[in-house]
N, CA and C atoms as a LAMMPS dump frame, in Angstrom:
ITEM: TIMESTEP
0
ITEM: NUMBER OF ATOMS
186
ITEM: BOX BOUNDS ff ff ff
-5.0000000000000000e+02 5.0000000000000000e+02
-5.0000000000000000e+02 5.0000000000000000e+02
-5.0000000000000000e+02 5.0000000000000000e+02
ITEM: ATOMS id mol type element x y z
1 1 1 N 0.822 -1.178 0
2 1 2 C 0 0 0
3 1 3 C 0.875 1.253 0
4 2 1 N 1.63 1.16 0.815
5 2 2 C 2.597 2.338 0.716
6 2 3 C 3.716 2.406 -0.617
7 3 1 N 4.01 1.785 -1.002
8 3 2 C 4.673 1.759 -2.485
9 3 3 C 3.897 2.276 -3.487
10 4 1 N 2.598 1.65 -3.524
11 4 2 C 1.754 2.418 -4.121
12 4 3 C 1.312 3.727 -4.192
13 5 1 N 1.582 3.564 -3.06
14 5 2 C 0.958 5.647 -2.539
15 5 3 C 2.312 6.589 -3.027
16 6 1 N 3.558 5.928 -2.624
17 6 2 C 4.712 6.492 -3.011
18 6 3 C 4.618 6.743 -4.823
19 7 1 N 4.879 5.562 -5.154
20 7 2 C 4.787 5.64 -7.035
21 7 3 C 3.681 6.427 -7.635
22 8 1 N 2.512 6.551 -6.828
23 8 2 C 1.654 7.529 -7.833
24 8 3 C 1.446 8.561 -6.386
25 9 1 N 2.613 9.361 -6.299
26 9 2 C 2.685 10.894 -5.934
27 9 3 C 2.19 11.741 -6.582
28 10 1 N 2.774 11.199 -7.662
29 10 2 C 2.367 12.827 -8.796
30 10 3 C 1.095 13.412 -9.053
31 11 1 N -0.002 11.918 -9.161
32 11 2 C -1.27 12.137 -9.15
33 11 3 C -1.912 13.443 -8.033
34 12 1 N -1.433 12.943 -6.554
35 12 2 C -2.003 13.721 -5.934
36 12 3 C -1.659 15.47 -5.686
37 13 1 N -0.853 15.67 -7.112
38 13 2 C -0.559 17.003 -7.282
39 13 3 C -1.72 17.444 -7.383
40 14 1 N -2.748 16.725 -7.953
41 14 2 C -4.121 17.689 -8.854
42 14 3 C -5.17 17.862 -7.399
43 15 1 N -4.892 16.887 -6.56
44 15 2 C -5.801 17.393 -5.348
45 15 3 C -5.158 19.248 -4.52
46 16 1 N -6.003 19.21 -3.644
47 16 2 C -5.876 20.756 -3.178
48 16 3 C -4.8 20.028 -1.599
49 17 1 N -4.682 21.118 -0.517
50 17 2 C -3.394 21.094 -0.293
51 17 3 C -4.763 19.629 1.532
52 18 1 N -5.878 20.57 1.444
53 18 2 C -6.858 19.367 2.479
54 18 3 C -6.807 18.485 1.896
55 19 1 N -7.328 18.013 1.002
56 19 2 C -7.539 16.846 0.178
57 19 3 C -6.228 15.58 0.581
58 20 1 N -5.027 16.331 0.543
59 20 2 C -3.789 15.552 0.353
60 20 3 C -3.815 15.497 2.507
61 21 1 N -4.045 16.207 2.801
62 21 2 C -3.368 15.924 4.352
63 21 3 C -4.658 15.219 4.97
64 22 1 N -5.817 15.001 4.78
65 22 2 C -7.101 13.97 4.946
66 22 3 C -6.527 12.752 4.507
67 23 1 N -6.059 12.494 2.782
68 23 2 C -5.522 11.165 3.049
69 23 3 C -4.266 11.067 3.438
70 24 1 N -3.809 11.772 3.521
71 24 2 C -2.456 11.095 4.966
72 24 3 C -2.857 10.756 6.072
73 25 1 N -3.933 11.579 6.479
74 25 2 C -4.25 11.3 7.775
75 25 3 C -4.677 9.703 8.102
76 26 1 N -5.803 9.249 6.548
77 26 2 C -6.247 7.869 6.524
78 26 3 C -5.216 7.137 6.299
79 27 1 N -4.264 7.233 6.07
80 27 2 C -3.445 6.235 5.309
81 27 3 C -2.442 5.873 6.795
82 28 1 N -2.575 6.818 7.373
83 28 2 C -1.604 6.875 8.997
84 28 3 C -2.549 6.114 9.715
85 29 1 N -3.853 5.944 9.491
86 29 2 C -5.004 5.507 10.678
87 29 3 C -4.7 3.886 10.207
88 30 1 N -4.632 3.682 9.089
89 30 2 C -4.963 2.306 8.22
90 30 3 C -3.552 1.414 8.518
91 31 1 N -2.327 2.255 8.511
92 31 2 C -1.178 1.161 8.706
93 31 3 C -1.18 1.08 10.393
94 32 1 N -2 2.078 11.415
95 32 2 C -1.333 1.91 12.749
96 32 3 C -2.692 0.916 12.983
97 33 1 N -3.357 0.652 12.209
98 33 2 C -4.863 -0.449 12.306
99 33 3 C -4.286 -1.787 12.374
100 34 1 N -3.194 -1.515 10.989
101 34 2 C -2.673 -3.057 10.726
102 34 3 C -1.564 -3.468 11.847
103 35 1 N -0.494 -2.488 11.935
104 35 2 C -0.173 -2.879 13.219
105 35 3 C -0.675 -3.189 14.587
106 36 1 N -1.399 -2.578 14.971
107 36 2 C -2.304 -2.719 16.243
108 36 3 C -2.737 -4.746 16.096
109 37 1 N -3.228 -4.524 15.055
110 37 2 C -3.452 -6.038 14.65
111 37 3 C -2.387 -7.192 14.747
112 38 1 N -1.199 -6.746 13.755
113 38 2 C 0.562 -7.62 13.314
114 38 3 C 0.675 -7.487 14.724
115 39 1 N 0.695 -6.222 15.414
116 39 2 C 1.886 -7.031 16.926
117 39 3 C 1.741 -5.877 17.624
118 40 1 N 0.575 -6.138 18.664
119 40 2 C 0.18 -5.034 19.432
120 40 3 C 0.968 -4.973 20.57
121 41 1 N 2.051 -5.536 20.988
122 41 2 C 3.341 -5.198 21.995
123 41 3 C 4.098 -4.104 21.19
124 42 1 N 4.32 -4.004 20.005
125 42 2 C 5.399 -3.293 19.663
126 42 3 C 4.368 -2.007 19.394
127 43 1 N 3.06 -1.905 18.755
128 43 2 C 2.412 -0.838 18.355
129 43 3 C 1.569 0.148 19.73
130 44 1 N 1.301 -0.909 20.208
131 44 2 C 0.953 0.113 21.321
132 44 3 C 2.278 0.327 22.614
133 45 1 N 2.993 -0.299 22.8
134 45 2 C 4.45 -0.529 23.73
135 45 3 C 4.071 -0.747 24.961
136 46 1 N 4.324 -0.592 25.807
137 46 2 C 4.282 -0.581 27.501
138 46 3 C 2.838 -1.585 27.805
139 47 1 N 1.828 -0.213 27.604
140 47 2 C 0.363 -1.092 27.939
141 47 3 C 0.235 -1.862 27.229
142 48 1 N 0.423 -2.731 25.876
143 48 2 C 1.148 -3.412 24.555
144 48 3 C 0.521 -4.629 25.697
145 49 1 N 1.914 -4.451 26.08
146 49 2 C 2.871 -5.477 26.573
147 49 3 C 2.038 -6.207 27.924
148 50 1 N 1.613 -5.053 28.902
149 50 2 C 1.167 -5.412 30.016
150 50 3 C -0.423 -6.116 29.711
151 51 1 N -1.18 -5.529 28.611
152 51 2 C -2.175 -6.309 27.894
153 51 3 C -1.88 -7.407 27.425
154 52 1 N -1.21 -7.812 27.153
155 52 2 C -0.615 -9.275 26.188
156 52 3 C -0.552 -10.141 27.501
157 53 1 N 0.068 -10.029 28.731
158 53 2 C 0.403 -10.448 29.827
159 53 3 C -0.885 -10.971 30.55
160 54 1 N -1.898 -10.062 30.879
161 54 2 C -2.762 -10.064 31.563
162 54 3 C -3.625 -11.134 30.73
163 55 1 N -3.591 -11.562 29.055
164 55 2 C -4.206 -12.291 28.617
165 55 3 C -3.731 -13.595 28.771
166 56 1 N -2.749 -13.815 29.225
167 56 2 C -1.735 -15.028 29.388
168 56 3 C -2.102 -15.001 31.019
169 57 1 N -1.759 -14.457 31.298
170 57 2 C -2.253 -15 32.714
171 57 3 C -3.923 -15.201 33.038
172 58 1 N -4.92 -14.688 32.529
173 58 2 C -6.5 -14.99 32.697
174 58 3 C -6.416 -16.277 31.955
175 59 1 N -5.801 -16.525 31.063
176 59 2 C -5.815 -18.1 30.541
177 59 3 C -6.257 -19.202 31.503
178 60 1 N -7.298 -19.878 30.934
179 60 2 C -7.496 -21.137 31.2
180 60 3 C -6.892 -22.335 31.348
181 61 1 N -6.061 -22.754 32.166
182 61 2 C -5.2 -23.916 32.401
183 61 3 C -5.804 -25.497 33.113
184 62 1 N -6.214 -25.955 31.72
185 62 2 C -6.728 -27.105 32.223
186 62 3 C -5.814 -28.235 32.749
């Protein structure tokens, strides 16, 4: 997604100067989505971590 967005820059010359910082804004919401998802210790950090923990320990140990 981001290669993409990179290689057709030029396009978003023809938008106005909102237009272009709205989709940055989405495009910043959409990769910290996917991270939050890939590996929420490293994306969120600290509370990440202490969340990941607390799910390991409420675990069910039969």
């Amino acid at each position: 997604m981001v290669a993409a967005y990179l290689e057709h820059r030029d396009l978003a010359g023809a938008e106005n100067e909102a237009e272009r910082f709205f989709m940055n804004v989405v495009l910043c919401r959409v990769l910290y989505s996917h991270a939050l998802v890939a590996a929420p210790r490293i994306s969120l950090g600290w509370p990440g971590y202490v969340l990941s923990l607390r799910s390991w320990v409420t675990r069910d140990w039969e």
